[in-house]
N, C-alpha and C positions, 0 to 999 in steps of 0.2 A: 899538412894534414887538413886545415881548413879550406885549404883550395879541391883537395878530393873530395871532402864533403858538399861544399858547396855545389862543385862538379854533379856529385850522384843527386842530391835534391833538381837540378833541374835536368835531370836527367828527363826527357819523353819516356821511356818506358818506364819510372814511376810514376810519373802521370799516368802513366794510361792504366797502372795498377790500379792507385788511389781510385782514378774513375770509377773503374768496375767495380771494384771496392762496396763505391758509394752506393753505384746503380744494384748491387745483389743486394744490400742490404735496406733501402727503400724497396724493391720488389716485392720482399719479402714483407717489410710491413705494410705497403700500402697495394698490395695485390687481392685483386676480388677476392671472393671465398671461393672455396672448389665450387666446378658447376657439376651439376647431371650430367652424366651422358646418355641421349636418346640414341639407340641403335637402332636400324630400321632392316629388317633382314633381309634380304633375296625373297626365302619363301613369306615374308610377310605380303613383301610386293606383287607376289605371283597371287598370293590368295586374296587381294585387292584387285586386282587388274580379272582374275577369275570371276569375282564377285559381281564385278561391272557387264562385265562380257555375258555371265548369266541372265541380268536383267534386258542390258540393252540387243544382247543376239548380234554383236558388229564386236569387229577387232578392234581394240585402243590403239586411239594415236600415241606419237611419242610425247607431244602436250598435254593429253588427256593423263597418259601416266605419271608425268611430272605434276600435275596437280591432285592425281589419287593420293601421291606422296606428302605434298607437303599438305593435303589434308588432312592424313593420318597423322604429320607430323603436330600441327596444331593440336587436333584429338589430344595427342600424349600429352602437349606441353600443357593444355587446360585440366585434363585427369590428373596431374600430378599436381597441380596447384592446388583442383579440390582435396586432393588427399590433405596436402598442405594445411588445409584451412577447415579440414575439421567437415567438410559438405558432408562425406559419408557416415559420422558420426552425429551431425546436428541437423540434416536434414529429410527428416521422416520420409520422402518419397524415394532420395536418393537409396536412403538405408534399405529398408523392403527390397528397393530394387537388385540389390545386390545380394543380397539376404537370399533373395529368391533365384537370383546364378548362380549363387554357393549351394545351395541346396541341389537346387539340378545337378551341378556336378560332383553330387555326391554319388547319385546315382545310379546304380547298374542297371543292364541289360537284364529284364526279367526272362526266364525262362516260360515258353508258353506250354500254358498248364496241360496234361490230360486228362478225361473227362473221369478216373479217377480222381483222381488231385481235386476236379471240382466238386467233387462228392461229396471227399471228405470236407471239402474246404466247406461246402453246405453243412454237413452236420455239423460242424465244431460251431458255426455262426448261428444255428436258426434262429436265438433267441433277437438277434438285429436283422432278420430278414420281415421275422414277423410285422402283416399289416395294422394301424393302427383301429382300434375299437371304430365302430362306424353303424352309421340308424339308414332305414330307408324310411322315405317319407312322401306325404302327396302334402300338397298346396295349390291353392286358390289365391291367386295376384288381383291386385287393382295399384293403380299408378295414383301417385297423392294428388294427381291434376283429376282422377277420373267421375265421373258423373256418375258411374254404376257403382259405388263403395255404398254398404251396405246403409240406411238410416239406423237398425235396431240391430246391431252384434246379435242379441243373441237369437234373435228371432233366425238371423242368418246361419247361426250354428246350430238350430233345432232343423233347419232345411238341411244343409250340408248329413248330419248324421242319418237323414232317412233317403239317399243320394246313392244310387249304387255307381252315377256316371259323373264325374265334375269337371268331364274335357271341356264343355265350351261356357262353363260358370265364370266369373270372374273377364279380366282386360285380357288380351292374346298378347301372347310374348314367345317370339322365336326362340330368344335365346335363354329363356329359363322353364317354360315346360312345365309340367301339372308331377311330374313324379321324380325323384333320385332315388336311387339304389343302391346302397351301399356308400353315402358321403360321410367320407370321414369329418372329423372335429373340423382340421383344416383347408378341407376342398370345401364347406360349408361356409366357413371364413370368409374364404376369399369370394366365396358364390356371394354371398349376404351380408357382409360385415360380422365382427365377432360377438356382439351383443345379441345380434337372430340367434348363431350358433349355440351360444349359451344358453338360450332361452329352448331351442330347439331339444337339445342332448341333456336338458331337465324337464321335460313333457313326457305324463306316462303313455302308455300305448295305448294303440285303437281310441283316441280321444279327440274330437277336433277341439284345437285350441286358436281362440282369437277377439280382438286384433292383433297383430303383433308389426312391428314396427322396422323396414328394414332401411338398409340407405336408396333401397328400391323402390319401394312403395311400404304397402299395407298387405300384410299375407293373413290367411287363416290354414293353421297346419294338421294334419292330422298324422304320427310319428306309424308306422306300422311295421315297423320289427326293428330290433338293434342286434347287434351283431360283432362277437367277441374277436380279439384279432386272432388272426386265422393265418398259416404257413403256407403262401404258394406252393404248390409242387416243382420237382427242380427244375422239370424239362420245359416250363413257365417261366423260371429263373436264369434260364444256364448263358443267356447273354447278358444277362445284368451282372452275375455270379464271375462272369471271366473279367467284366469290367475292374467290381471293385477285388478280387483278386490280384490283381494288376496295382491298383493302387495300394491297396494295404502292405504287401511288399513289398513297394518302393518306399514308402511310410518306414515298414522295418529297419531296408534297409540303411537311411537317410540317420535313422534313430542309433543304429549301431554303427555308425560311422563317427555319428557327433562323439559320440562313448567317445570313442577310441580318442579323436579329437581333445576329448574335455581331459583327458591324463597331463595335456601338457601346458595345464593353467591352475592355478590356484585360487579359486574361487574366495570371494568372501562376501557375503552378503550383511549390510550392518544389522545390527537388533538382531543375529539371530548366530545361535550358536555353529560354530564349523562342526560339520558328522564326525565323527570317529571313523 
């Protein structure tokens, strides 16, 4: 009985049980963790090697498409680390960026409008089409280097008042001109600085007022007419009108997408009670 046993103990085919034995069960504990699998498709390749061929206008080599590949394949292998590590969560550029592909492709194809549609679309909006309030005004320039800036203000504002011409009064200047017509708050702004503006769209009418002080020089103004905001007419509007049409529907549609989206998250915002 101990000669069989001793027999099967060294038998080779327990051994080679034991072995494998041993080796499944180290495998098991000391084997990597699962990996990814990066799949690389047929048409992904096609629509790389397309890509290419659209820029460069010449046929890929076979080395060229071997390196379109294992550039894509990098791509993957770095996007999934950032995912890993939190980039498109912690870093502001990358977020937006993505933020702003998610949105696109929410997207639909808008339907192009008919010039009814843009009718209505005009009526239901005039109240944001409407122009901003706006003065028209003359001015007299000198440059803060100029030789010709008046000694006595007002002596110069009793001349100015009895002036029916003030084209060649004052320094010449191409780009700002003795009159505007209709400048809103913000086209003043940005003509003058915002402290002119202000000082401008608080002056009463038919008054010259001055000195007044811009990042330009030294103006004397006189304001003569303001002007409440006013409704372009449509056929004035109807290519601005198909613009933001265009956008505000995709706006819509972007906004009722997210809807539908947001049913399958549970919000919780702290310090603030969940809606009913």
């Amino acid at each position: 009985m101990k000669s069989a046993f001793t027999r099967v103990l060294k038998s080779p085919i327990l051994h080679f049980i034991l072995l494998g034995t041993v080796a499944a069960m180290a495998y098991v504990h000391l084997k990597p963790p699962d990996r990814e699998t990066i799949t690389i498709t047929a048409q992904t390749i096609d629509a790389l090697v397309q890509q290419r061929e659209s820029i460069t206008r010449s046929p890929t080599t076979t080395e060229e498409r071997q390196r379109l590949i294992e550039g894509h394949i990098e791509d993957e292998i770095l996007l999934r680390e950032a995912y890993k590590r939190g980039f498109d969560k912690n870093d502001y550029r990358v977020r937006k960026r993505i933020l702003s592909i998610m949105r696109s492709s929410l997207s639909e194809v808008i339907p192009e409008p008919s010039v009814a549609q843009l009718r209505a679309y005009y009526e239901e909006n005039k109240d944001r089409f409407l122009t901003s309030p706006s003065r028209s005004f003359e001015q007299v320039y000198f440059s803060f280097a100029s030789a010709r800036q008046p000694e006595n203000p007002d002596q110069f504002l009793d001349r100015l008042r009895n002036m029916s011409d003030i084209t060649n009064v004052g320094d010449f200047s191409s780009t700002l001109g003795n009159r505007f017509t209709r400048s809103s708050f913000q086209s003043t702004a940005m003509t003058f600085g915002k402290p002119f503006a202000q000082i401008v769209f608080d002056m009463p009418l038919d008054q010259w007022s001055g000195p007044i002080e811009s990042f330009r020089g030294i103006h004397y103004v006189r304001v003569t007419a303001e002007h409440p905001p006013d409704l372009p007419p449509f056929e004035q509007m109807e290519s601005f009108l198909r613009t933001d049409y265009f956008m505000q529907k995709a706006r819509q549609s972007q906004a009722d997408k997210i809807d539908e989206l947001r049913n399958n998250y549970d919000v919780v915002v702290e310090g603030m009670e969940k809606p009913k």
